[in-house]
C-alpha positions as CSV (number, residue, x, y, z in Angstrom):
1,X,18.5,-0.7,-14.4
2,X,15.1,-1.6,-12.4
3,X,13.2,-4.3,-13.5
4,X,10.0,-3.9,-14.9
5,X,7.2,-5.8,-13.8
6,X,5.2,-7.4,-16.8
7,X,2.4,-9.6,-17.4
8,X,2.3,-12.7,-20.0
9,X,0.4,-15.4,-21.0
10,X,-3.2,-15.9,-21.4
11,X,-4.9,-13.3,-20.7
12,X,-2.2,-10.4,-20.5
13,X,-3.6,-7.6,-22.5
14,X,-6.9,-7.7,-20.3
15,X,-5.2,-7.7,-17.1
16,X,-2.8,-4.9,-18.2
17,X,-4.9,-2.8,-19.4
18,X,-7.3,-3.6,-15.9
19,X,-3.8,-2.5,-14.0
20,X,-3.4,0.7,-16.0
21,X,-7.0,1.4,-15.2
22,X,-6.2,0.9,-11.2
23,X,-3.0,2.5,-11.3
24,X,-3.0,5.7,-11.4
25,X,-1.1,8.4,-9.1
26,X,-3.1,11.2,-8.4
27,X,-6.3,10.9,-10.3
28,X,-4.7,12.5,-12.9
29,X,-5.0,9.9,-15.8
30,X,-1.5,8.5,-16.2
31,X,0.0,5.4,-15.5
32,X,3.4,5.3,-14.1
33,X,5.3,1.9,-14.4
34,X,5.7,-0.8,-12.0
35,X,8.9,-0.7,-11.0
36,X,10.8,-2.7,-8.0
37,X,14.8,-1.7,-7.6
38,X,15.1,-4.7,-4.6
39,X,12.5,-6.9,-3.1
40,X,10.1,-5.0,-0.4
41,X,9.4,-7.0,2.6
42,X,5.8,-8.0,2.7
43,X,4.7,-7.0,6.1
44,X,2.2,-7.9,9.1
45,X,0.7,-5.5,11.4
46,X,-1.6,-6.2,14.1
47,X,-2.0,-2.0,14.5
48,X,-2.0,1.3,13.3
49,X,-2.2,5.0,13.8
50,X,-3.6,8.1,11.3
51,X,-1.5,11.3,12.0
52,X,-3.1,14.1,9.6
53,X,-1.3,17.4,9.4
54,X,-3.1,20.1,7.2
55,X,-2.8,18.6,3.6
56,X,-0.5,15.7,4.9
57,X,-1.5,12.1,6.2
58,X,0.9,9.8,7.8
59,X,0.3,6.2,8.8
60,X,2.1,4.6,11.3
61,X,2.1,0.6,11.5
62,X,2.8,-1.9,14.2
63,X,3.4,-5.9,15.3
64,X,2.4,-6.6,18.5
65,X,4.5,-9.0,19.8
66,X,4.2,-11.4,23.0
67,X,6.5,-11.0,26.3
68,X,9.5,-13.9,25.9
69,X,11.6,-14.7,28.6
70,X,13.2,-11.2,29.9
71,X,11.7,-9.4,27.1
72,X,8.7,-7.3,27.8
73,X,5.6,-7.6,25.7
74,X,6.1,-4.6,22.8
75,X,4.2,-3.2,19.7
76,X,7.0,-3.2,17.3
77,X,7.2,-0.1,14.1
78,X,6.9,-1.7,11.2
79,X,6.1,1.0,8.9
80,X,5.6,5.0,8.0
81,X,4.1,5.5,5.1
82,X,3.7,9.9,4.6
83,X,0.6,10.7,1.8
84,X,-0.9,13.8,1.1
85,X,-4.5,13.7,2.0
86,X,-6.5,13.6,-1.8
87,X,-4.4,10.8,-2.4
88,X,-5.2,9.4,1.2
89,X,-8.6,10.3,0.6
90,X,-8.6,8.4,-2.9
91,X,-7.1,5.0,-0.8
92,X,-10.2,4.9,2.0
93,X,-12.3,5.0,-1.5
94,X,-10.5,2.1,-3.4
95,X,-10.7,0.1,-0.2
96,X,-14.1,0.8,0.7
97,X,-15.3,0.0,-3.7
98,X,-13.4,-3.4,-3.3
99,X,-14.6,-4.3,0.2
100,X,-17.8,-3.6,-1.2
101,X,-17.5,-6.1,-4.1
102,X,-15.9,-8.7,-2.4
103,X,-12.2,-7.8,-4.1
């Protein structure tokens, strides 16, 4: 069974009900629940690319990383994350709000 992620202590019913405000999947109202089946990496890129494809955005991270010895200088994947475009759209936004604010 996943684990759920929950919030306690001081405090908790404000903050939850702040993350049910912010998470929601489509715009549509609901809030789906925080889950996390194994630990996700948290990961540094120093790049990315926007592919958009009709109704479908992907984003394409990168690490650049240094020549070493033999090894040639590379920009190393790091991650593909596939969207479709309202909900891409709906990301820009968020970001743009919080920079905004200071958040």
């Amino acid at each position: 069974m996943p684990a759920v992620a929950r919030d306690i202590g001081v405090g908790a019913r404000k903050r939850t009900q702040k993350k049910e405000q912010e998470m929601t999947t489509d715009g549509n109202g609901d809030t789906p629940n925080l889950t996390e089946p194994e630990p996700l990496p948290c990961l540094f890129v120093t790049g990315f690319q926007i592919q958009t494809d009709d109704a479908i955005v992907r984003l394409v991270f990168w690490a650049d990383l240094p020549a070493m010895g033999n090894r040639p200088a590379e920009a190393r994947l790091q991650a593909r994350i596939t969207m479709l475009e309202k909900t891409f759209r709906r990301l820009l936004s968020e970001g743009r709000r919080r920079h905004s604010r200071g958040n």
